[in-house]
Each structure stands twice: as C-alpha cells, then as structure tokens.
N, C-alpha and C positions, 0 to 999 in steps of 0.2 A: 197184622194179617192184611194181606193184600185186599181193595176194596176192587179191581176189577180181574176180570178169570185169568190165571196164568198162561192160556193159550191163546188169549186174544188177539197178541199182530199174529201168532201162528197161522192161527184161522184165516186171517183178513189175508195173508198172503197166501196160504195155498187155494184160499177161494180166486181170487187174482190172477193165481195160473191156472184156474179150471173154472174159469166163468160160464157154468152150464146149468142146466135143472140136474140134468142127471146127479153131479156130482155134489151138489147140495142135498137131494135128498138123502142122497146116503151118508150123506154128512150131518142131516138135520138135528138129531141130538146133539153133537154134539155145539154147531151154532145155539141150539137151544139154552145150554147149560151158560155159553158167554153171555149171550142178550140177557140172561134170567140175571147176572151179574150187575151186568151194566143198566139194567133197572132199578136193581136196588140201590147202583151209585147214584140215579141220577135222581129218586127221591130222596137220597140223603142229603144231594146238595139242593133241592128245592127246599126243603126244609129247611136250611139252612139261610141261604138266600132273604123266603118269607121270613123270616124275622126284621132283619133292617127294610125290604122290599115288602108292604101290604098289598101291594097291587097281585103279589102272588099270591097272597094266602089261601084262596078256594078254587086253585087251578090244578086240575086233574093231572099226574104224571103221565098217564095216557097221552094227555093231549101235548107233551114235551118229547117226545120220539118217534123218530122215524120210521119209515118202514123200509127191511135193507132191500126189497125191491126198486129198479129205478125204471122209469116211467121213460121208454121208447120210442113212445110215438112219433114223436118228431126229432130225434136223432140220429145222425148215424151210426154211432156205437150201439148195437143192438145187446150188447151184454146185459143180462137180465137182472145181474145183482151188485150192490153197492161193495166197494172193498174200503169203508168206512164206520163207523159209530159215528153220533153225533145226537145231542141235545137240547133243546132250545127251551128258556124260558120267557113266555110274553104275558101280561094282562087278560086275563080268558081264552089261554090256551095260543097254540100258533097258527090256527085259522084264522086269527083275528087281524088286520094287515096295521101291526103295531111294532115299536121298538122294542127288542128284547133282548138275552143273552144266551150267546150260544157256546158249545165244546162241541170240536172235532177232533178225533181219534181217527188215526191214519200213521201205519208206517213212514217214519221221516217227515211229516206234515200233521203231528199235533198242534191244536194251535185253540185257546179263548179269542173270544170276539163277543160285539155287543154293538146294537144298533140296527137299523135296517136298510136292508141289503135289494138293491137296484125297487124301489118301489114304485106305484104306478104315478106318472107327470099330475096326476091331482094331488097326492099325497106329496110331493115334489116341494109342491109350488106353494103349498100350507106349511114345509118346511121352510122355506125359502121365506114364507113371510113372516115366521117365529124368527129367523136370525134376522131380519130386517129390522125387525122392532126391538129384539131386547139385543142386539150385538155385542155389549160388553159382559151379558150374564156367559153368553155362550164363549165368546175368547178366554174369561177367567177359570170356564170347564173345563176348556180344549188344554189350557195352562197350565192346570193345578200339579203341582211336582210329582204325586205321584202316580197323577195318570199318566203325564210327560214320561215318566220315566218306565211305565212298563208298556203303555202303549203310544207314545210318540204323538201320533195326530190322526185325524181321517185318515182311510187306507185309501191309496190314490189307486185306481186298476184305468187302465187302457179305455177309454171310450165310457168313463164313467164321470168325465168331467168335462163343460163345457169351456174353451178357450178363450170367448168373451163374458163378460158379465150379461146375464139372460135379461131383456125387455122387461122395463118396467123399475131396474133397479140403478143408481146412481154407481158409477167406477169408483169413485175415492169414498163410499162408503167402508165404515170400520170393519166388517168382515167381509169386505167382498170378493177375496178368493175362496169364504165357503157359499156363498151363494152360488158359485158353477159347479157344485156337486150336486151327481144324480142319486147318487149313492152315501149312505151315512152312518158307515161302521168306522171301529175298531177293534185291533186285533193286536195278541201278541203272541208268540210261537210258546209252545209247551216242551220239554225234552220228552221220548216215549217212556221214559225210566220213570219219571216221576208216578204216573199211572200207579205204578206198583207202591207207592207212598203208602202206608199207614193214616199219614193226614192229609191223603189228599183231597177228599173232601172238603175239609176246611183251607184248602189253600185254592182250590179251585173258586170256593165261594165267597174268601176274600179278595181274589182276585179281581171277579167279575163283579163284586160292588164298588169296587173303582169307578165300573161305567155307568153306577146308578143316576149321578147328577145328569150326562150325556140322555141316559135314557130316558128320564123324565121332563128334560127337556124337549126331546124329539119329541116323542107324546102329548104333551102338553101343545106343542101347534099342532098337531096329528086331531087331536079332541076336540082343541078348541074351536072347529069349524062344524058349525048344525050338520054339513052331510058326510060326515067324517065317518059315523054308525049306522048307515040308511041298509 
C-alpha cells in the first residue's frame, strides 16, 4: 500500500497552475486528505530515524512540517501557496537553528538532503572552527563510501562559497576547501516513483542516516559554543 496519497504530484501540479485562494479553498479537502498522508509518512519515518538518531526521540512531528503557505513579504513572487511537501528532521524541532535531515517532494525535483542550509555568519564561523580543529574526523565523513556514493560531497550552490580561504584560517590547511562554505548540506535526488514504494519509508530513513555522522558533526561545533543556545 502506498505510504503517500495517490493524487499528490496531481495536486501539487494543478495547484501550480492555479496559484490562488480561491482555487485552494475549493480544493481544500481534498489537499487535506494528501497533507493527512504525508503526516502519517513523515512520523513514520521519524520514528524510524529516532532509533539509530536519539537526538530525535522527543521531537514533536508537528514540529518536522511545513506549512504549504509561503511567506511573501519580501518576494516578488506573490503566489500564496507552495507546489511542494517537505519535511525536516532537527534536534528540538526545526526552530531550533541546528543540523538536520530533510525530504522534498516536488514534480521532477524529489530530492533527501541533510545539514544546514545557508546559516547565520555566527553559526558559520563555529562551523569553520569544528573543521579546523578535527579536519581529519570530517574528510573521513565527507569520504566514507557510502556517503560518496549516494551523496557525493557538500552541495556547492552559486554564492554559497567563499573564493579565498576566510581570515583567520591557514591555505594549506587539511580541509580548506571546506572552510569557504557558507552553506553545509547534502543532497541526493529521489525518482517521483519511488514515493509510491511500499518501503519507502524505510529507504528513505536509511538513506538519510547516511548523513548522521555529517550531522552530528555540524552539531557538535554548533553546541559546542556557550552562546550557541542563548
């Protein structure tokens, strides 16, 4: 049996071409009956998850989903509703500004991913000095064949990497093409088909404990600073 609704890219695409209130309200059952789905997938794979991950065990699935409104204020695209799912798992929820693992669901852009994603130059710079000090824990991360193999390495995006090595840190240091990231995921695409798996649950949440060492990594220099929790 399928774990998410059979009409979910349907959905996702005729809201896409009717990016309106109007045409969501009159649609709202039926969004209602996919989200109600894709709730239940996404505590299934929390659950999952918190077994090898304790840092999840008393985090609210509430606090792991979106809301498919998107927030306007300061974009051009005034379109009021998202034409994605997505779910994120962090450490006390995802207000918390920590590493985590996420799934997005999108026509033709499924895709796992894990770590965090453009975070503020404090938390940066507390990253930057975790790969500073243990540089060989985190290349042998970045390394490990099967992370190599289903997600490659940091996702490199446009303007999300500094050109020189940042003040303060030596050039011929052991990791210092990751000290110039701003940004500290990875990501590997999903097919849409899968979705409809029987086990995808459990492939999804083997997947994404791939990126456990990564993420408790990040975390751990994210923590290890007194004003890291203020």
């Amino acid at each position: 049996m399928a774990m998410i609704h059979p009409d979910t890219f349907k959905f996702l695409e005729e809201l896409q071409e009717n990016n309106h209130k109007p045409w969501f309200d009159e649609n709202h059952d039926w969004y209602k009956a996919i989200r109600g789905k894709w709730v239940d997938l996404t505590e299934i794979i929390l659950k999952k998850l918190a077994v090898d991950d304790n840092t999840l065990a008393e985090v609210d699935v509430k606090k792991c989903l979106f809301r498919i409104n998107r927030d306007i204020r300061f974009s051009k695209d005034k379109s009021p509703y998202k034409t994605n799912f997505s779910m994120i798992f962090t450490p006390f929820g995802k207000k918390m500004m920590l590493a985590g693992y996420y799934v997005h669901l999108e026509r033709n852009n499924c895709f796992l991913a894990g770590g965090i994603y453009q975070p503020e130059m404090t938390t940066i710079k507390k990253i930057r000095r975790e790969i500073n000090a243990f540089p060989e824990e985190w290349i042998s991360i970045m390394q490990e064949p099967l992370f190599k193999k289903n997600y490659n390495d940091l996702d490199v995006e446009p303007g999300l990497k500094t050109k020189k090595i940042p003040p303060g840190f030596e050039a011929e240091h052991l990791a210092a093409e990751y000290l110039k990231f701003k940004s500290f995921t990875a990501s590997m695409p999903m097919p849409d088909q899968d979705f409809f798996r029987d086990d995808i649950a459990d492939l999804i949440a083997s997947e994404l404990l791939l990126l456990k060492p990564m993420i408790s990594y990040l975390n751990r220099g994210i923590m290890d600073n007194e004003d890291t929790l203020s």
